[in-house]
Structures are given as structure tokens and as C-alpha cells.
Residue, then its C-alpha position, 0 to 999 in steps of 0.5 A: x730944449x735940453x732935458x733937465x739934469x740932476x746934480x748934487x755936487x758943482x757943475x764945471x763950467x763946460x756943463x753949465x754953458x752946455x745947458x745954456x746953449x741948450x736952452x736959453x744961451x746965457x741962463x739956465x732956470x734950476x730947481x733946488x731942494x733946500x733941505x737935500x742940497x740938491x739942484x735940477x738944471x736945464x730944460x726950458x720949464x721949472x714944473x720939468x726939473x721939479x718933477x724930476x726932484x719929486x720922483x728922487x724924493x724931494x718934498x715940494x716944501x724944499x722946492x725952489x725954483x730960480x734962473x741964473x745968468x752966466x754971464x753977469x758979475x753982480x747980483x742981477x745973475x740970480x733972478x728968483x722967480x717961477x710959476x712953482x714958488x706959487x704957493x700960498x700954502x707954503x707963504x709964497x703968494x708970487x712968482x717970486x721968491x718973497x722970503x729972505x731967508x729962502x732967497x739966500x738959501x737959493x743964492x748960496x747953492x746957486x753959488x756953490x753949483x755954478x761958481x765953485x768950479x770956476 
């Protein structure tokens, strides 16, 4: 397994199949801070890139995690689960993402990280 990556501006396309092949082949799981614009990429664990964002300062409020797929087109790409969006404190009672409003916030930095350098 590849060790998680911080990024705050869009990876190349070369990076982000190099954290693939690293890991899963065709998905990378990532963590983003929301609020900070911030995403933490690779590794096989989401509690991994979440300690990292931690440690540079994130608030685990912003703390999101998420698996996007290379290689599909459609919205099946982004899968909005992880044992971090576990928190019922925060509304989350599962695994998955259960806000909309966070989902598309989730959708709109994965787009900007993975996509915008294509």
C-alpha cells in the first residue's frame, strides 16, 4: 500500500493512477477537508489520510471521506462511504454520507482534484 498524499491544488493524471496502482488499481479512497480545500489521497485506510489532515490542522467536523473511481464516466465514479463519516455527533449516523449538501461538496473538490487536469 501507497502512503497517503496531501494535495491542495489538482493532481495530474499520471499522479492519480500512480496512487491507483498503489492501492486498489482503479480507485483511490480520499479524505477532504470541506472548509480548507484540502484532500489527502492513497493508502489503503481512510483513518490514515484523516490522521494526516489532523496533524496539518483540519477540524475533524471538515472531515470527509469518499473512493473515486478512474475509470467510470457517470456518477458511479464517487462512492461516498467510510467508517470516518461515522458520526453521529456531527448528524452522520453511516458509513455513508447521508447529507446532501456535504455529498455535493465531496463531488465538486473530487471533481476539481481528479478531473480538472484531464
Amino acid at each position: 500500500m501507497s502512503k497517503p498524499e496531501l494535495f491542495t491544488k489538482p493532481l495530474d493524471r499520471a499522479t492519480l493512477e500512480r496512487l491507483a496502482h498503489e492501492s486498489f488499481d482503479d480507485m483511490v479512497k480520499f479524505v477532504i477537508d470541506i472548509d480548507r480545500n484540502v484532500i489527502c489521497v492513497g493508502g489503503g485506510l481512510h483513518a490514515d489520510e484523516e490522521s494526516i489532515l489532523l496533524e496539518e490542522g483540519s477540524d475533524q467536523v471538515n472531515l470527509w471521506g469518499a473512493n473515486y473511481y478512474l475509470f467510470d464516466r457517470d456518477e458511479s465514479r464517487f462512492e461516498y462511504t467510510s467508517m470516518i463519516n461515522v458520526r453521529p455527533s456531527d448528524g452522520n449516523t453511516a458509513q455513508e454520507v447521508q447529507t446532501e449538501s456535504i455529498r455535493n461538496k465531496i463531488r465538486t473538490a473530487a471533481v476539481f482534484f481528479f478531473e480538472s487536469n484531464q
